[in-house]
C-alpha positions, 0 to 999 in steps of 0.5 A, a space after each residue: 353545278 349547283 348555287 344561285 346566280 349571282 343578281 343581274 345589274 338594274 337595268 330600266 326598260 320600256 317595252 312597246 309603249 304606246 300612249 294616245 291622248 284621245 284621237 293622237 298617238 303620242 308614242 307608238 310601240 317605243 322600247 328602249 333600255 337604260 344600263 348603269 354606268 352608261 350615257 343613253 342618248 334620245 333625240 327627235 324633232 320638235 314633238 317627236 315624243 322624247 319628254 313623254 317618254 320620259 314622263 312615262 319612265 318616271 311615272 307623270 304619265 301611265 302608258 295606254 299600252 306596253 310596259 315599263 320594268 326595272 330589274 324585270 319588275 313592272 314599275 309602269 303604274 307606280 307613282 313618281 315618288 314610289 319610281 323616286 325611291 326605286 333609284 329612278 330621278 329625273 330633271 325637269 326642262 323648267 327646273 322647278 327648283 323651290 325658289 324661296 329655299 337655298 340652295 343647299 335646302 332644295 337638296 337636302 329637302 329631297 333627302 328628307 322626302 326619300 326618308 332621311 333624316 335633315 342631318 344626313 340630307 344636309 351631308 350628303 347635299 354638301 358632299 355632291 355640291 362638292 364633287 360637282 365643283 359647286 360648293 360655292 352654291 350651298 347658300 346661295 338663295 336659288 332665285 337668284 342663280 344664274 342660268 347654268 348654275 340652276 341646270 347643275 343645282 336641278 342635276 344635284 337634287 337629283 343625284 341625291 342619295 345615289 339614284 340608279 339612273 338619271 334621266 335628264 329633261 333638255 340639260 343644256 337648253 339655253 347654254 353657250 357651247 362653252 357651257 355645253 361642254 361643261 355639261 358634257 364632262 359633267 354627265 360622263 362623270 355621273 356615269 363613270 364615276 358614278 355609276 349611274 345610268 343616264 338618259 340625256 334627252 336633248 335638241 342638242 344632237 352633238 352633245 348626245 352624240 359626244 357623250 351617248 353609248 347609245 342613242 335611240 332617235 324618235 320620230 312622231 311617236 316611233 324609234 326611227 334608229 338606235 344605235 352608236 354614233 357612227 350609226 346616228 350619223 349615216 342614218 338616212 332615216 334621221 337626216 329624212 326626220 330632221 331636214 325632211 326628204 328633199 333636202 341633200 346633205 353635204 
């Protein structure tokens, strides 16, 4: 049989990735995947690694070692607005939404930054706010916006225009159960519907486990475990990392 194969699905890849800061090991030989249309979890302790992992995939932090390919290309030494434009975005744990804008201009200046024009990044703002269930938002000055709401704006602009894959920073820090649940319904639907590739970074181990076809669980700078949430859930290993090696668990 003769033809060319059809083209694989994107896929986002780090392949035993190291980085040390002077003499400290902040990740240690560290590979994980992200495919589209699938939540993928990444949970750890305190200073496990789990935000410079995702400065490394996002390119705010070029890897000592190992590499970093989207669709089997290298992207590892790219800038963060080049990963940006390759269908990698990302949140930040602090948001870091302009506050002298609306909401509806910290989306469409995001549009205008990935090439499009004011107009078209206008639409297609009002058309995610919409389908977020947010369009209430569009004019409102950000400075002003409760907590949970800068979250779903921070998420929003980093929707724009159709990214491959989302890699969220710390999405539900600071929010009620109720809130987290939300949140929850929320990431599904970026991925189902979608068809986004996710990683939910979080402290919040039962919300990644709620929503995550995969989780990979870091320890000091290493993978300790991966796997689904059954797998996650009767890991000694992971009950030795979170609650440390003398305690029992009931």
């Amino acid at each position: 049989m003769t033809g060319l194969a059809p083209n694989p699905e994107p896929v986002l890849k780090a392949s035993d990735v190291s980085v040390t800061f002077g003499g400290f090991t902040a990740l240690s030989d560290v590979s994980l995947m992200v495919t589209p249309g699938a939540v993928h979890g990444l949970i750890g302790p305190n200073g496990a690694g789990k935000t410079t992992m995702v400065n490394v995939l996002t390119g705010f932090q070029v890897p000592s070692t190992g590499n970093v390919t989207l669709n089997g290309a290298p992207v590892g030494h790219l800038k963060p607005h080049a990963l940006r434009r390759s269908g990698i975005a990302r949140t930040f744990q602090a948001g870091r939404l302009f506050t002298g804008l609306d909401v509806l201009d910290n989306l469409g200046v995001t549009g205008v930054g990935l090439g499009h024009t004011r107009r078209a990044s206008e639409t297609e703002a009002l058309r995610l706010l919409d389908w977020m269930g947010a369009a209430e938002l569009a004019e409102l000055p950000v400075a002003g916006l409760p907590y949970t709401d800068e979250r779903r704006v921070g998420i929003a602009r980093a929707l724009m225009f159709g990214p491959s894959f989302l890699l969220l920073d710390e999405p539900a820090a600071g929010m009620s159960e109720a809130e987290a649940t939300d949140l929850a319904g929320l990431i599904t639907r970026i991925a189902d519907e979608l068809g986004c590739g996710v990683l939910l970074i979080e402290h919040n181990v039962g919300l990644v486990l709620s929503v995550s076809h995969h989780v990979y669980v870091l320890d000091a700078g290493q993978v300790i475990e991966e796997g689904n949430r059954d797998v996650i859930l009767t890991s000694q290993a992971v009950r030795e990392a979170y609650l440390g090696r003398d305690q029992e668990v009931t």
